[in-house]
C-alpha positions in Angstrom: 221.1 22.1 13.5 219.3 25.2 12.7 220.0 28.8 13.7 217.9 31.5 14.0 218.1 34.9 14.3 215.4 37.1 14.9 217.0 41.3 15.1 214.4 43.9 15.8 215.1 47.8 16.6 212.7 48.6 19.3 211.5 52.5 20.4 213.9 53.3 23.0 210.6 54.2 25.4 209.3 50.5 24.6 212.7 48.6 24.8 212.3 47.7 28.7 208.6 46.6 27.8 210.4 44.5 25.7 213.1 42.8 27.5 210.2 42.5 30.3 208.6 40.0 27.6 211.3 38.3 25.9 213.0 37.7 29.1 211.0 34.7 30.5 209.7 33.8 27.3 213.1 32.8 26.9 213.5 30.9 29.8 210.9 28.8 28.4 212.1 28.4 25.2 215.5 27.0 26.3 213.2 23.8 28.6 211.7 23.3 25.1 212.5 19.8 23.4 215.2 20.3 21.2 216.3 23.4 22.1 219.6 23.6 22.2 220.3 27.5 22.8 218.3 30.5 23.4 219.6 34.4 24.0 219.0 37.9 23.6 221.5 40.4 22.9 221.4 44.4 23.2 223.6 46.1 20.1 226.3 48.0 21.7 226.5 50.6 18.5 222.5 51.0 18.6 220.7 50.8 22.0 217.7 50.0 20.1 218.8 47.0 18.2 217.7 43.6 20.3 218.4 39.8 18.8 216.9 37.2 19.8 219.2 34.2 19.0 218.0 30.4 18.8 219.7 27.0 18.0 217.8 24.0 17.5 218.6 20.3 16.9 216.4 19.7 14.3 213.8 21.3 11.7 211.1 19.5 13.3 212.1 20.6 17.2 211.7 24.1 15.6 208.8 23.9 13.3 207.2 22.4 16.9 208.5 25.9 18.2 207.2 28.0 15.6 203.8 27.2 16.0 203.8 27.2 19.9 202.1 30.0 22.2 205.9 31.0 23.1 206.5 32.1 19.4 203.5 33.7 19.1 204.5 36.4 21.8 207.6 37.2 20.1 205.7 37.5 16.7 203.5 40.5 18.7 207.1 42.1 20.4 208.0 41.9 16.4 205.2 43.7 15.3 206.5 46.7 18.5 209.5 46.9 15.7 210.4 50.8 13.7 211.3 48.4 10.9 210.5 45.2 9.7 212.8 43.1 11.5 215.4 40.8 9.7 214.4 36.8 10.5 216.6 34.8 9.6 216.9 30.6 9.5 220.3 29.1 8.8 221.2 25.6 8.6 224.0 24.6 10.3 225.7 21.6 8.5 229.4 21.5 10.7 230.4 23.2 13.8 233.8 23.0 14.9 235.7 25.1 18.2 239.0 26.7 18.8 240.5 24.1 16.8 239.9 25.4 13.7 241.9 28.6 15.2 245.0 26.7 16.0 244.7 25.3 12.5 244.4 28.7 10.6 248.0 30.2 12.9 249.4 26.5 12.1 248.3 26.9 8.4 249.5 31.3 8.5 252.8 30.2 10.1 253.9 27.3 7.6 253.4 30.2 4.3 
């Protein structure tokens, strides 16, 4: 699986411009093969902070992705960024759930 994260701080008179984009660009992104997950969130400590959050199946699903006409729109709402924006592209070897909470307070409780 491969994560990506793409967090961009926007002008606060350009952020609904933005959302106006990445909104049904995202909707089309998650019908994309392989996609597996696709979000934006709004930073609650800095109203101009927006991430766009992806998880894909495989390298090749996203590579697919990358070059399509859906990733070139958010590479021009990047370029809208006060800042280069952080991208990043994490691997994802092992996910596990709630499980591995009950087996930290298990683990805590038997020290």
């Amino acid at each position: 699986m491969i994560h990506t994260t793409l967090r961009m701080a926007i002008p606060r008179d350009r952020r609904g411009e933005v959302l106006q984009i990445l909104n049904p660009i995202v909707e089309r992104i998650r019908l994309e093969p392989g996609c597996l997950a696709c979000n934006i969130y709004q930073d609650v400590r800095d109203a101009r902070v927006i991430m766009l959050e992806e998880l894909w199946r495989c390298e090749v699903e996203m590579g697919r992705h990358l070059r399509s006409d859906q990733y070139r729109n958010i590479l021009l709402v990047m370029e809208m960024a006060l800042e280069p924006p952080e991208v990043r592209f994490d691997e994802v070897s092992r996910s596990t759930g709630v499980e591995t909470i009950e087996q930290a307070r298990l683990g805590a409780a038997q020290d």
